[in-house]
C-alpha positions in Angstrom: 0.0 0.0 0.0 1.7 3.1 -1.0 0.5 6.7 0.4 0.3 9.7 -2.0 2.4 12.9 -0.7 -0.8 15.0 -0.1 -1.9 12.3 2.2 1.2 12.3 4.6 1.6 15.6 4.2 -2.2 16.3 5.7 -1.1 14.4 8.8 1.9 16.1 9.1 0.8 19.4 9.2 -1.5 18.4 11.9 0.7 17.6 14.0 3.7 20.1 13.7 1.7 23.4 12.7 1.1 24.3 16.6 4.4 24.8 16.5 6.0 28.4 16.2 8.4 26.9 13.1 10.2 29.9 12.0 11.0 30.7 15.7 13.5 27.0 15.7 16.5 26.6 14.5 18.3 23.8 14.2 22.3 24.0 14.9 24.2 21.1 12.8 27.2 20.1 13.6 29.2 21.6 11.6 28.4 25.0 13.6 25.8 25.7 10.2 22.0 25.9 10.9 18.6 24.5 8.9 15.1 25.8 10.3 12.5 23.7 11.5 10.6 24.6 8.6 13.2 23.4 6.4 13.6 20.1 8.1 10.0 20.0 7.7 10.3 19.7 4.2 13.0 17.8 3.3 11.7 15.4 6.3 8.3 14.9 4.5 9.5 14.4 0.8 12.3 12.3 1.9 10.0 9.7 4.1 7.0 10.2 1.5 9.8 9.4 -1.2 10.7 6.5 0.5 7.0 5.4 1.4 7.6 5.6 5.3 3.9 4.7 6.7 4.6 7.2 9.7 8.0 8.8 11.4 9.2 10.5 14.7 11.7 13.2 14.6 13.7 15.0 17.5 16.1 16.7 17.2 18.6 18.2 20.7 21.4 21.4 20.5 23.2 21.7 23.6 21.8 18.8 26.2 17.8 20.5 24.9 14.9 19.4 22.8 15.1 22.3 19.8 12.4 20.3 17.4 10.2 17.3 17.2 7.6 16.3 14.6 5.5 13.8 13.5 5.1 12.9 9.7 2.7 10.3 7.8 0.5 7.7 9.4 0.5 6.1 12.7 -2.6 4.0 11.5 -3.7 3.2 7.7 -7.5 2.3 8.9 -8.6 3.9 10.3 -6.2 7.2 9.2 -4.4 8.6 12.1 -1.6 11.0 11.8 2.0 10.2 13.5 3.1 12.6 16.2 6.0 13.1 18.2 4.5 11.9 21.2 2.7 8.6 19.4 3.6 5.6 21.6 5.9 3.6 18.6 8.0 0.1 19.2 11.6 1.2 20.4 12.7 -2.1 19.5 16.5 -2.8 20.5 17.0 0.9 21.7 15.7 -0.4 24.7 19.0 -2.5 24.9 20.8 1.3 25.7 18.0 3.0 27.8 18.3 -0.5 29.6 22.2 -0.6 29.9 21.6 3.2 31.1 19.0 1.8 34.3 21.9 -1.0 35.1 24.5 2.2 35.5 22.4 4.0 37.5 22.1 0.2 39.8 26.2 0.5 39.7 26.5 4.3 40.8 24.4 3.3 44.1 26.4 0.0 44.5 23.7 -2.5 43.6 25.2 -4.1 40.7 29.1 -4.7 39.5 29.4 -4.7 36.1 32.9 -6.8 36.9 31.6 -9.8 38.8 31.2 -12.6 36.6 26.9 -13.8 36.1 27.7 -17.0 37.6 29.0 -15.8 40.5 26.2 -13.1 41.3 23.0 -16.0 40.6 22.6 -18.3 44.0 22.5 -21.4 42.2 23.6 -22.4 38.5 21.9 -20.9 35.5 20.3 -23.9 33.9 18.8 -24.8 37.5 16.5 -21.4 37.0 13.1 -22.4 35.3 13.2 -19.7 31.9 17.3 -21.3 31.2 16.8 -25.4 32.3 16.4 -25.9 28.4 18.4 -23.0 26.7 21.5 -22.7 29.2 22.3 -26.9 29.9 25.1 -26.4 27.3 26.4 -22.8 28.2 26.9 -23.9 31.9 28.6 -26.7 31.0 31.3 -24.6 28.5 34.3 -24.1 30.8 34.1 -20.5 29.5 31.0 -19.9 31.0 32.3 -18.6 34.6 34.3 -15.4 33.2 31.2 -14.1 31.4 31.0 -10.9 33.5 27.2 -8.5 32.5 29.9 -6.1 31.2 30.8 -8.2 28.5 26.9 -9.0 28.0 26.2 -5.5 27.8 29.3 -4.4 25.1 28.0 -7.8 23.5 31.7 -8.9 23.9 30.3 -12.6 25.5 29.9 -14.7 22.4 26.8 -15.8 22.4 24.4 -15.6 19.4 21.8 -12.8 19.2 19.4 -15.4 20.1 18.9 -19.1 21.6 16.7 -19.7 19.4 18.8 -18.8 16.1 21.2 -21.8 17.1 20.6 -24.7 15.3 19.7 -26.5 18.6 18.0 -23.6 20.1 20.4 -23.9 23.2 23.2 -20.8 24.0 26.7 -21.3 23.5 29.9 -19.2 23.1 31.2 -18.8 20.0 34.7 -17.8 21.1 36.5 -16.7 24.4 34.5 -14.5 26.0 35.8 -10.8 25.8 37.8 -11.3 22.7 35.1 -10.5 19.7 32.0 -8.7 19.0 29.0 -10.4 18.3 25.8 -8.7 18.7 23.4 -10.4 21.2 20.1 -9.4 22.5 20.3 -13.1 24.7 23.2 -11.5 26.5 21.6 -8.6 27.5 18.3 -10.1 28.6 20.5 -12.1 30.8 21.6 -9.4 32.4 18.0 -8.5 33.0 17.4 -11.8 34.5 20.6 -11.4 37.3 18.9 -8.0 38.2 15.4 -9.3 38.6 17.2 -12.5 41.3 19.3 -9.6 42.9 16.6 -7.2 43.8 13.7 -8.9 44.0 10.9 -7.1 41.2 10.1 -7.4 37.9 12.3 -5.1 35.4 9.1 -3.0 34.3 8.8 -1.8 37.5 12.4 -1.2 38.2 12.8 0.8 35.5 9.5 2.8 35.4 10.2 3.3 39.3 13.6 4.7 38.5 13.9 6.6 35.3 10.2 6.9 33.3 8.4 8.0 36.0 10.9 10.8 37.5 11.9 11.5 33.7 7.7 12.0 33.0 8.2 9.5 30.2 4.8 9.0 30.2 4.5 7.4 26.6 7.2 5.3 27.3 7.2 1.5 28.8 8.6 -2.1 28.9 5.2 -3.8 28.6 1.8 -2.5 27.0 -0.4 0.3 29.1 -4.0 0.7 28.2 -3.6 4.3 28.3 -1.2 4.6 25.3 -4.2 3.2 23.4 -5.3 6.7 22.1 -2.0 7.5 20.4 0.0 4.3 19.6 1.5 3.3 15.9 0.9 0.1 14.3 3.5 -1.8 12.3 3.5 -1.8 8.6 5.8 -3.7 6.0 8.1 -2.7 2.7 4.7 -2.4 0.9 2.6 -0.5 3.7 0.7 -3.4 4.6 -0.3 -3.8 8.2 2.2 -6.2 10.3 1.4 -6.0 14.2 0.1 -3.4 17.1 2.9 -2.1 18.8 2.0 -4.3 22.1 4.3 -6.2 23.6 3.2 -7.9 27.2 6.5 -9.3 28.2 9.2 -7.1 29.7 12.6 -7.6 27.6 15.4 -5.7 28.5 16.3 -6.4 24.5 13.7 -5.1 22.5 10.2 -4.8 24.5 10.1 -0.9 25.0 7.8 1.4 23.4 8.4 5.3 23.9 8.3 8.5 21.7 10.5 10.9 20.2 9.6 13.4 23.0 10.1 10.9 25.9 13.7 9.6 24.1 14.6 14.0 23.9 13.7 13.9 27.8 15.9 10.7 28.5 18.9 11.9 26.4 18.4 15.7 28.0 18.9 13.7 31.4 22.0 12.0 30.6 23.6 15.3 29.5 22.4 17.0 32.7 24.0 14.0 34.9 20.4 13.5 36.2 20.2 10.0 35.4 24.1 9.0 36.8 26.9 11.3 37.3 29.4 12.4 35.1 31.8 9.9 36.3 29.8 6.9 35.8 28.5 8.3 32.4 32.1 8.3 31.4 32.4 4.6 32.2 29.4 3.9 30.3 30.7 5.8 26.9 34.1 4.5 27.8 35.2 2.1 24.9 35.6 -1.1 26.6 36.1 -3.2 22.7 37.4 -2.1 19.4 35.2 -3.1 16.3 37.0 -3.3 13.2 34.0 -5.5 10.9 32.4 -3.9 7.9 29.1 -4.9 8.9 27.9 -4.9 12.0 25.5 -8.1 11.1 25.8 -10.8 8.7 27.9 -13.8 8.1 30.5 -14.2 11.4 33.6 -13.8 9.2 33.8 -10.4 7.7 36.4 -8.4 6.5 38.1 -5.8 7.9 35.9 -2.1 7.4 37.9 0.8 6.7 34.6 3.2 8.1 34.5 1.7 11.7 38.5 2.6 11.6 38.0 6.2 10.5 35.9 6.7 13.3 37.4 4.5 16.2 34.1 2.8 16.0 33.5 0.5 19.6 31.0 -0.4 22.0 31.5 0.8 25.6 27.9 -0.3 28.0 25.1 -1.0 25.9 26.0 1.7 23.6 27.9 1.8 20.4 30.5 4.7 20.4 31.8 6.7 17.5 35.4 7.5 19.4 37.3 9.8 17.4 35.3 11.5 14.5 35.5 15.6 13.5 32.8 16.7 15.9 34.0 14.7 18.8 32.9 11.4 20.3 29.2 10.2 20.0 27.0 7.6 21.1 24.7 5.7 19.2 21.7 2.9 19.2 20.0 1.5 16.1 16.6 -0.1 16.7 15.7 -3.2 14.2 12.5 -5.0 14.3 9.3 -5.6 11.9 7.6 -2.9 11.2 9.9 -0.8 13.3 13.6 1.1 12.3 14.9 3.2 14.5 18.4 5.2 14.9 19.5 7.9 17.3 22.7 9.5 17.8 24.4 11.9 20.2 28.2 14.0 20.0 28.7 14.6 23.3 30.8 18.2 22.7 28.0 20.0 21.5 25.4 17.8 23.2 23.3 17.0 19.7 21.4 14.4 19.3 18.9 13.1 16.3 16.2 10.4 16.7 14.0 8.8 14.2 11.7 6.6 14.9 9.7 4.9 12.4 6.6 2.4 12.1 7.9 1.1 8.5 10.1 -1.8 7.2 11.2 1.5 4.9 12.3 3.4 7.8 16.1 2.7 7.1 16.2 3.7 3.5 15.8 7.5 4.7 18.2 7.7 7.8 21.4 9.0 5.9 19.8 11.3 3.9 17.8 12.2 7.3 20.7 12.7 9.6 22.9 14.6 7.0 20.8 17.0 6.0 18.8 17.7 9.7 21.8 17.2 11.8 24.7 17.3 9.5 26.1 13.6 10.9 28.0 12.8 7.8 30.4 10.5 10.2 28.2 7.3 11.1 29.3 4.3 9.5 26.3 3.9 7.4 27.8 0.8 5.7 28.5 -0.7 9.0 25.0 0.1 10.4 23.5 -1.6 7.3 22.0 2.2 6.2 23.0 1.5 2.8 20.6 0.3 0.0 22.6 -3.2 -1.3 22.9 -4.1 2.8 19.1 -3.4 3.3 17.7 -5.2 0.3 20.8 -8.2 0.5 19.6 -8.2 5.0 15.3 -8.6 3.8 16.8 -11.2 1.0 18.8 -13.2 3.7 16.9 -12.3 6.6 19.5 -10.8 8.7 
């Protein structure tokens, strides 16, 4: 199902004329600026171009939400416009708001990143009810005791993305822990599971308690609320046709979240303000704890060597991928991958800007260079690496990565 300019362009301009557009201005990083009215624009023909069923935009200068829009459709049928505060699948973003919560745990001395899993669960892994079929093998690798949650977090531990990926649907390592990167979303709801046995409640409530309530997130959470059901996007495919609700009813510190552009702009305003952790342990968590030197960042295991994550010192440090040395300073990063739902945001922490884009479209992807050049100016993400570019996206749908 494809959507006709005039049509996303009528629910675009009901949700962003309100705002006083001429008044903001957008700083890029290069120190040039674009109005919000301009970013309006080439926002609206680029996702229209690119048949985007609906988008989130935010954009921060200087630690503070300076624009946020909504464009296109957050339901076909009946037709709902997208707005910046529409509740919209996160998807693996919640892997670095997530990583965020666990820093705040290690600031007040409730968690060490440092002490391996096995040691911090009171009996072995496989003897716990959710890992007595997937985690028989992994307790039995003589690897599996130096697994510490930092390594789960930088996805350093060398397990799959998945149990169920593996060809017995059982977790195993897939080199010494600490020496690789290999993207896993198991690794990190592991660490989810330690912090449920260590303090005693569910993660949903752990996290709303201690970051979306105080942060008034109030579109964002782990698990589906009846009250997002007035604003909330459904999931649409490559050709606009209707995938999923954005529900999910199981709290997963991998992918379950569903937020808004607005709430993401509060979260990422609080991490520059040091009113999540402090500066000291946001420095640990942006520190680069592993070198990635691949050219994809998914894929076949063996890859060769990428000469874009070396021009920009690309790593991961905890539960965020970090752009270490690139012409406007370090950033941080998160990409969010799931049906119906591709997301990216991006953060230089010198001139505290940031860029999110949230989108309720398999075509989401297609759009985020062109997005993040012209809005933000971000022409140093590894957009090959990220799998931004079009021959990654349409080789990933053909091979299902």
């Amino acid at each position: 199902m494809r959507f006709p300019i005039a049509v996303l362009a009528c629910s675009f301009f009901a949700a962003t004329l309100a705002q006083p557009l001429a008044a903001q201005i957008i700083q890029r990083l290069d120190g040039s600026t674009i109005t919000a009215a301009e970013a309006n624009v080439f926002a609206r023909k680029t996702l229209a171009a690119a048949h985007v069923t609906g988008a989130e935009i935010a954009v921060l200068n200087h630690g503070h939400l300076v624009w946020s829009a909504g464009f296109g459709l957050r339901r076909v049928d009946p037709v709902l416009p997208m707005t910046p505060d529409t509740n919209i699948w996160a998807a693996s973003i919640t892997k670095s708001v997530f990583s965020t919560y666990v820093m705040k745990l290690v600031q007040e001395g409730k968690f060490n990143l440092d002490t391996p899993v096995a040691q911090q669960l009171a009996k072995p892994l496989d003897e716990y009810e959710p890992y007595r079929e997937t985690g028989t093998e992994l307790v039995k690798d003589p690897r599996w005791p130096t697994i510490t949650p930092r390594m789960l977090l930088a996805h350093t531990s060398g397990l799959a993305n998945f149990a169920f990926l593996e060809p017995d649907k059982k977790m195993h390592l897939h080199f010494k822990p600490g020496t690789n990167f290999k993207y896993s979303g198991e690794g990190i709801n592991l660490v989810q599971f330690v912090i449920e046995q260590k303090l005693g409640e569910p993660l949903e409530l752990l996290m709303r308690k201690a970051l979306f309530d105080p942060l008034s997130m109030a579109n964002t959470a782990l698990v589906y609320q009846q009250k997002f059901a007035a604003n909330v996007a459904d999931r649409y495919d490559l050709d606009g046709k209707f995938l999923s609700q954005t529900r999910r009813d199981h709290a997963r510190a991998a992918g379950s979240m569903a937020t808004s552009a607005n709430d993401l702009a509060r979260f990422l305003e609080a991490i520059f303000a040091n009113h999540i952790v402090d500066a000291q342990t946001r420095a640990e968590m942006f520190h680069s704890y592993f070198r990635i030197h691949s050219l994809h960042q998914f894929g076949p295991d063996m890859q060769p060597r990428g000469k874009e994550a070396d021009r920009v010192s690309l790593a991961y440090g905890v539960g965020w991928g970090l752009l270490t040395h690139t012409r406007y300073g370090p950033a941080f990063f998160k990409e969010g991958h799931g049906d119906g739902a591709q997301n990216y945001l991006i953060c230089f922490e010198r001139s505290q800007s940031c860029m999110i884009v949230l989108t309720n479209s398999d075509n989401g992807e297609i759009t985020f260079r062109p997005l993040f050049e012209k809005i933000l100016g971000d022409t140093v993400t590894p957009w090959e690496w990220e799998g931004y570019t079009p021959s990654y996206i349409e080789q990933a749908h053909k091979n299902g990565w």
